[in-house]
N, C-alpha and C positions, 0 to 999 in steps of 0.2 A: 444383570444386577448393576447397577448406578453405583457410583462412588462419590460423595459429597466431601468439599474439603471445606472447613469451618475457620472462619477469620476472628481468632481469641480476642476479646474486647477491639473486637475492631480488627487492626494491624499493628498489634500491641509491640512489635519487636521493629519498627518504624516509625511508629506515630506516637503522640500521645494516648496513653489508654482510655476507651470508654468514650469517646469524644467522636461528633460528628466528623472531623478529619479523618478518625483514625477509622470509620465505618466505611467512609468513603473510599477510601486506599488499597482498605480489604475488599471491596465491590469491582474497582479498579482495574485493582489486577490478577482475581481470577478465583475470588473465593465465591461458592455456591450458596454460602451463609454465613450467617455473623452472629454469635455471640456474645451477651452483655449482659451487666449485675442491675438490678434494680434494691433499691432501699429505698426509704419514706424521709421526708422532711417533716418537722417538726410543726408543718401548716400540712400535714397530710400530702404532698405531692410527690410523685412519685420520681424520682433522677436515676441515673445512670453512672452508679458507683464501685466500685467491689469489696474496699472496706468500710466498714463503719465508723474510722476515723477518715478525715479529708486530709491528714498531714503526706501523708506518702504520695500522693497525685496531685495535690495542688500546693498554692501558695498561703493556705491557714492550716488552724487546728482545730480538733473539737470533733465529737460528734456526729455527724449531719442530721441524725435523729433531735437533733436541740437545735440545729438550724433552720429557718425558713428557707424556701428557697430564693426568697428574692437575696437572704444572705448567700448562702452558696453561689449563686449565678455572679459573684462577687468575687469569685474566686478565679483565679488562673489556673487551670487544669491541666497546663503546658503547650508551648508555643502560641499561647493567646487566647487558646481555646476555653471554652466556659464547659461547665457540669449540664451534661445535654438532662432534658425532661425523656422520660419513655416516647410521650406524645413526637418532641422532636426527632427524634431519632425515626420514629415512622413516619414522619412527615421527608424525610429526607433516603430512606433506604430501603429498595424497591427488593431485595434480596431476603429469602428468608431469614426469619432470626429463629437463635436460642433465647429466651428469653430467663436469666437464670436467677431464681427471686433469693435472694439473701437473709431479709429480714421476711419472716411469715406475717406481718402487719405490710408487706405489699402485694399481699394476694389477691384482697379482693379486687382493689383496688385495679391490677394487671390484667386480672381477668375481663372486670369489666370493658374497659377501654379494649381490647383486643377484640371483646362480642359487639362493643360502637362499633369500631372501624372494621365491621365485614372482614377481622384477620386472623379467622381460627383455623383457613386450612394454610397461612404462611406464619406464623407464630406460633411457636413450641415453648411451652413451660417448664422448663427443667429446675431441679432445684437436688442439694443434699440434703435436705429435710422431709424427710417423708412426711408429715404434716402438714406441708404446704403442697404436698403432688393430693394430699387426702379431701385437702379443704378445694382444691382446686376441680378436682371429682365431682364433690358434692355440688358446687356451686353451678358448674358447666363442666357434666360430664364428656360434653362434645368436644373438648379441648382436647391438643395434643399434648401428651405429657414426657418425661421422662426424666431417670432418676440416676442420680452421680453417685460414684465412689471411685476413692483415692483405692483402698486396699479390699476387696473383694469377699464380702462375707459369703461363708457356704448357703445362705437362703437368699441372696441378691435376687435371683431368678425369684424366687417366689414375692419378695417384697415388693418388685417392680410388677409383677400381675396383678397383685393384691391391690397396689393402686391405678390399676387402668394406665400406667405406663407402657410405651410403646417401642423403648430406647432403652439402652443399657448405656451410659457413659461412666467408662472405667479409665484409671489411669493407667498408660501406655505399660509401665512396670508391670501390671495386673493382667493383659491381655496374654490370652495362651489362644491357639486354634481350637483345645477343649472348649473353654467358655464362649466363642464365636457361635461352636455348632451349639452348643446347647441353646445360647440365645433364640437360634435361628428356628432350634426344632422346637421353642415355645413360642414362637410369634412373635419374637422380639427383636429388630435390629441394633446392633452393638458398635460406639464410636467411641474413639481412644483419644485422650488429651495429656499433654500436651507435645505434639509431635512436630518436632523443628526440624531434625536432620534428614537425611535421606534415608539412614537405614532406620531409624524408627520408621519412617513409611512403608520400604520395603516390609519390615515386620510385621506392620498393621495389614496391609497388603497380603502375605503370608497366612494370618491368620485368617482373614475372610474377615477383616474388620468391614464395616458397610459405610467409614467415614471416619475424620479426625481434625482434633482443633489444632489449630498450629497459633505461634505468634509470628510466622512468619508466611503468608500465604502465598506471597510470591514465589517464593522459594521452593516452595513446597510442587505448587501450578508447574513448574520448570521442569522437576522431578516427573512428576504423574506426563509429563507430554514431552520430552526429551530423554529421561531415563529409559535404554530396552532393557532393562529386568522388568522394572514399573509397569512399563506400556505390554509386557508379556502377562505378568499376574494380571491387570486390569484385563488385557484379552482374553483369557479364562474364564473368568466372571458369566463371559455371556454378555 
């Protein structure tokens, strides 16, 4: 069983978040994939954001849903960095992604650009909106999918079959080895966020987590290949 370690908007606990530096960093140095927010510009284009205000990541305010993007691309996003496009971001990052939509007016849009670029067996759709895993179904049921939660409803398992999700991402607080094996004994693999330290890892690791986002991947990389507890649970696995 493989253990995938995921690079939170990048190398969010290094870099500027969401931004091609910060995807690059995460590739770098040792994450197996990377994670990033999609929302819409206000000319339909699709960027690489996590909230729906631009004040907290860059150098304006507003929106971005009222912005174009040639305005946002206007923006400092941190250390000089600009508000990447989805398109850039695949133009530049050869590692799998998360791709996690925020706003359900970037769905179709995600979708299709992922069936251009030949990138449905290395781009995954995850989102907390069960409506955007449903429309994403319908559209291209061939897509990977999978579906978030902070705090663990008793029907999680079933919501995530119901939509052809393939993934449980739950928040690390949430993760017990109960809901690991259930996951597993319904076909579903299950990844914990947001896991920075060592013992969250060991925990996730304990549980038969199958993978977890960190903001810190490096950190994380050091743990899974120098830590022997780490390197003992990963030899178990198989």
């Amino acid at each position: 069983m493989t253990f995938t370690l995921v690079g939170h908007r990048g190398s969010l606990g290094t870099e500027p978040e969401n931004t091609l530096r910060s995807f690059r960093r995460a590739a770098e140095v040792g994450a197996d994939m990377v994670e990033l927010d999609l929302r819409v510009t206000s000319d339909g284009q699709l960027v690489v954001l996590h909230d729906h205000d631009v004040a907290r990541t860059t150098n304006g305010s507003g929106d971005i849903s009222a912005l174009t993007l040639a305005e946002a691309k206007q923006l400092d996003a941190g250390e000089g960095e600009r508000i990447p496009t989805f398109a850039e971001v695949l133009d530049v990052v050869t590692v799998p992604v998360q791709a996690e939509i925020k706003a359900p007016a970037a769905t179709a849009g995600t979708v299709e650009l992922i069936r251009e670029r030949n990138l449905l067996d290395r781009v995954w759709v995850i989102s907390f909106i069960p409506e955007v895993l449903a429309e994403t179904q319908r559209i291209c049921p061939e897509a990977h999918r999978g579906l978030i939660f902070g705090e663990v409803p008793a029907d999680a398992i079933q919501q995530a079959r119901s939509l052809g999700a393939e993934v449980l991402c739950v928040g690390i607080s949430s993760l017990t080895p109960e809901l690991a094996e259930e996951c597993h004994s319904n076909g579903l693999d299950i990844y914990s966020w947001t896991v920075n330290s060592r013992e969250q890892l060991v925990h996730a690791l304990r549980c038969g987590a199958d993978g977890v986002t960190s903001d810190f991947p490096e950190r994380l990389r050091g743990v899974l290949t120098g830590d022997d507890e780490a390197l003992e649970l990963l030899a178990k696995r198989g």
